[in-house]
C-alpha positions as CSV (number, residue, x, y, z in Angstrom):
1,X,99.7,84.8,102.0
2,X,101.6,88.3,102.2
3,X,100.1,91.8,100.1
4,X,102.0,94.6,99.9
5,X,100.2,97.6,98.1
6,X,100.6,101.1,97.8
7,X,97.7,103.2,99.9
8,X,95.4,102.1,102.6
9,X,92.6,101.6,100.3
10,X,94.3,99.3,97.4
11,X,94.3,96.3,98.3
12,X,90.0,96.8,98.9
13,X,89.6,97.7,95.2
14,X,92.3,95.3,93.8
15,X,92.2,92.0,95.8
16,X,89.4,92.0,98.7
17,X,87.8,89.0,97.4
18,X,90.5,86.9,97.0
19,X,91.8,87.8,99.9
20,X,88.6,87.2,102.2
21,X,88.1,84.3,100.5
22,X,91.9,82.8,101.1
23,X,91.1,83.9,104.9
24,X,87.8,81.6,104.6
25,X,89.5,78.8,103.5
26,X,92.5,79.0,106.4
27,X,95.5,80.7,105.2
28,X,97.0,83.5,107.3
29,X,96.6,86.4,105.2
30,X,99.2,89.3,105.9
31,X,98.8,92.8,104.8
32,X,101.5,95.7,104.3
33,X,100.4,99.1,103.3
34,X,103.3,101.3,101.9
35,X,102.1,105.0,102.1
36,X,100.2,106.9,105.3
37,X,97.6,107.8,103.3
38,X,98.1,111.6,104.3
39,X,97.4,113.0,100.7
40,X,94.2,111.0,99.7
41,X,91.6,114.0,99.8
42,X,90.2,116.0,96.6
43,X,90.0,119.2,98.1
44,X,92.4,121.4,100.5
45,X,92.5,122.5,104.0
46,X,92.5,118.9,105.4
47,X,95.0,118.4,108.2
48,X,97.5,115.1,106.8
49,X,98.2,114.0,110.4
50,X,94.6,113.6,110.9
51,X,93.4,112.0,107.5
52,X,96.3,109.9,108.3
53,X,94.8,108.9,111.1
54,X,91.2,108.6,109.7
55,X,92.5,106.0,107.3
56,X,94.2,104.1,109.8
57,X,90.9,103.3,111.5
58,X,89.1,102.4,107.9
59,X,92.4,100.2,107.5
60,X,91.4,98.7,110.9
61,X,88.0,98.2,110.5
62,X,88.4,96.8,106.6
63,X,90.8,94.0,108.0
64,X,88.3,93.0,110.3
65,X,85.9,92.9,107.3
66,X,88.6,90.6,105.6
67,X,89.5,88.0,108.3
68,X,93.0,89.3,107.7
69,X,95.6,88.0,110.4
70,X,97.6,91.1,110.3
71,X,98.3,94.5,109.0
72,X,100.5,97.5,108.9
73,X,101.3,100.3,107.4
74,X,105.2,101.4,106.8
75,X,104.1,105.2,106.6
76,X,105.8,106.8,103.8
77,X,103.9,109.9,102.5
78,X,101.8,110.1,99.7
79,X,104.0,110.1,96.6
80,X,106.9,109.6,98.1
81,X,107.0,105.6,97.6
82,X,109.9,104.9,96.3
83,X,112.0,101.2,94.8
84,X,114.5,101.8,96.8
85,X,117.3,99.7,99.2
86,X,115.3,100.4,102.2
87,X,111.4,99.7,101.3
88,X,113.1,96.3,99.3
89,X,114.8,95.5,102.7
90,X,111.5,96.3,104.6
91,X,109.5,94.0,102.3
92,X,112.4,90.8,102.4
93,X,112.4,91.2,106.5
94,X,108.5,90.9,106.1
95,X,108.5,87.5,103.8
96,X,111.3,86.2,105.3
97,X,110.0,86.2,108.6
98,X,106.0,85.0,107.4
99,X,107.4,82.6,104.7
100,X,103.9,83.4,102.2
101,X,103.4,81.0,99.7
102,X,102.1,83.7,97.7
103,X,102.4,87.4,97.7
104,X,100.2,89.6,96.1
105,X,100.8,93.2,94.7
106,X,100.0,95.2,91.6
107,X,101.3,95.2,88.3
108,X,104.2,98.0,88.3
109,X,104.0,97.5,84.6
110,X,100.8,98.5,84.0
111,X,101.0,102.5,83.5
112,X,98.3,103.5,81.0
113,X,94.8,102.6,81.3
114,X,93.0,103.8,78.3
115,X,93.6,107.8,77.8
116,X,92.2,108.9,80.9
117,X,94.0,107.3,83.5
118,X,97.7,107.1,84.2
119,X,98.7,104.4,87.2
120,X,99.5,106.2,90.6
121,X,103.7,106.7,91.1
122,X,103.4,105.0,94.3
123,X,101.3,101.8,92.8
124,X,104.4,101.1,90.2
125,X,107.0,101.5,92.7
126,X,105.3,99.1,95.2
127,X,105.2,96.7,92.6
128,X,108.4,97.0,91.2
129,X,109.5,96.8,94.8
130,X,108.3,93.6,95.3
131,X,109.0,92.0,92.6
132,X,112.7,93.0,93.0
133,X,111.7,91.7,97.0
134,X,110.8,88.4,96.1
135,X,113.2,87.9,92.7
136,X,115.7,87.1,93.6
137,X,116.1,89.0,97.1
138,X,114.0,87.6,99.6
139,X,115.7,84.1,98.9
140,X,119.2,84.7,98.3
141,X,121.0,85.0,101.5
142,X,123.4,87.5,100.5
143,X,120.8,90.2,100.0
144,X,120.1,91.6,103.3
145,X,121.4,89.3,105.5
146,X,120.6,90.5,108.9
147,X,116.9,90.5,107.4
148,X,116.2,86.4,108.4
149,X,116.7,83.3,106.8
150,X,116.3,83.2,102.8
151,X,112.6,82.3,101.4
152,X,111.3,81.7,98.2
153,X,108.2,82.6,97.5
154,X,105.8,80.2,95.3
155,X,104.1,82.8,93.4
156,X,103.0,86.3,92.8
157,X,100.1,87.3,91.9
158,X,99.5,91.3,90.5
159,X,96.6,92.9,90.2
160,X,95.6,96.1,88.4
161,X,97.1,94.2,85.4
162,X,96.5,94.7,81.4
163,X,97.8,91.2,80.8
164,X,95.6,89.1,83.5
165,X,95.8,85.3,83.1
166,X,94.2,83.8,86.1
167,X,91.5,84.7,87.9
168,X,90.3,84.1,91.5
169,X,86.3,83.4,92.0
170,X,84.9,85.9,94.4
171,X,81.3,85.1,94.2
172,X,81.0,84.3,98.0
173,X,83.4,87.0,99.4
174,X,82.0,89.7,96.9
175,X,79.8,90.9,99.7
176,X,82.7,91.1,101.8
177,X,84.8,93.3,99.4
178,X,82.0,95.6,99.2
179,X,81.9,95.7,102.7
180,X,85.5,96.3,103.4
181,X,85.5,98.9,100.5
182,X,83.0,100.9,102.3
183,X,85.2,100.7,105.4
184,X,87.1,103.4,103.2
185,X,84.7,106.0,103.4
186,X,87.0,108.8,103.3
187,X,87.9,107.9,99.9
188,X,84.6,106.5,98.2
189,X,82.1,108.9,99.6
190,X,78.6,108.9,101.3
191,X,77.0,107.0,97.5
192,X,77.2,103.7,99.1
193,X,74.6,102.5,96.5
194,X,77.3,103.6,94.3
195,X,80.1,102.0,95.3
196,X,78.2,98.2,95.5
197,X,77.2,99.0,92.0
198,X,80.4,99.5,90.9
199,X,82.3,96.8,92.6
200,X,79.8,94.1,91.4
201,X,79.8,95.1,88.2
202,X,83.6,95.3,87.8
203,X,83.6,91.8,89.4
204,X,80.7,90.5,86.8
205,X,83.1,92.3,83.9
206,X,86.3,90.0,85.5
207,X,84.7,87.1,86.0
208,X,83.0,86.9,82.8
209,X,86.4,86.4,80.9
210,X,86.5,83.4,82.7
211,X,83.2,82.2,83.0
212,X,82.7,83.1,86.8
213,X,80.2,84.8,88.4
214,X,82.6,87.2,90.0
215,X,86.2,87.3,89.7
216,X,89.4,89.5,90.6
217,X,91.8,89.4,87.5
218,X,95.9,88.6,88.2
219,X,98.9,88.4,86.2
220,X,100.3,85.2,87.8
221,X,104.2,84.4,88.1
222,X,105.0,80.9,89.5
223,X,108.4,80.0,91.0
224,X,108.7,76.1,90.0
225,X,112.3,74.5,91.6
């Protein structure tokens, strides 16, 4: 299993479950982080280089959390993740060389949520990227290729979506996504009660459009040959 997300922090909020859980039952799970993480503070005169490096180590210790085989971040800056040639060739060399069954990002498609939240630049161009990454790139040979051997990924899952239909049960990794989550604490704060609350109750909210305890929502695309 591959996820590629935008910010050190995504793929805790979006996928943390599923992904613990997919560890837990024996699949190497891969992670690729697009952006340094160098803007991701509310107030000014912090140094980038070193909230860079302060996310790096919650990235660390969150895989840990996760059972994650890998991770990595490409370090773009903040804002500056873009769809283009060379993240698209980053992410093909990536699935072409750990041939995931599954890859996991979030919905580029998804922009407005409500009237008080518009989705981050960097979360839609991730996702566009790789969806463009897996279809058709990643398995034609003729994209990008000095990038590895074509493969065709079997699905994609994308999270963050307003058109979910599938859902993964998280009731025995939720404590686990919590966990990671609070790995990030740079970005959720010293309210650890707080944070709990709010992952659990999103996950309660999820699951209980699909009659689970706990659940992390996906718009699911399947590659049938």
């Amino acid at each position: 299993m591959l996820a590629v997300y935008a910010h050190p922090d995504d793929p805790e909020v979006s996928c943390a479950g599923t992904l613990a859980r997919w560890a837990d039952e024996g699949a190497d799970v891969h992670l690729i982080i697009g952006a340094a993480g160098d803007k991701g503070a509310q107030h000014g005169g912090v140094d980038p280089s070193g909230l860079t490096d302060v996310r790096a180590a919650e990235a660390d210790a969150a895989a840990r959390v996760l059972g994650l085989a890998a991770h990595e971040n490409l370090g773009y800056p903040d804002g500056e993740v873009d769809n283009s040639v060379e993240l698209r060739e980053q992410i093909v060399r990536r699935i072409r060389a750990l041939q995931p069954d599954t890859v996991v990002s979030c919905d580029p498609t998804a922009v407005f949520f409500g009237s008080r939240y518009v989705n981050h630049h960097d979360h839609r161009s991730i996702g566009f990227a790789v969806l463009d990454a897996c279809a058709p790139a990643a398995a034609s040979p003729l994209y990008f290729p000095d990038a590895g051997p074509p493969h065709q990924v079997s699905a994609i899952y994308l999270s963050g979506t307003l058109e979910p239909d599938g859902w993964e049960d998280i009731s025995t990794t939720i404590d686990r996504k919590v966990e990671a989550l609070i790995c990030h604490r740079s970005q959720v704060g010293d309210d650890l009660d707080l944070v709990d609350e709010v992952v659990r109750r999103r996950a309660a909210s999820a699951g209980a459009d699909a009659a689970l305890e706990c659940a992390e929502a996906f718009r699911i695309l399947r590659f049938r040959f």
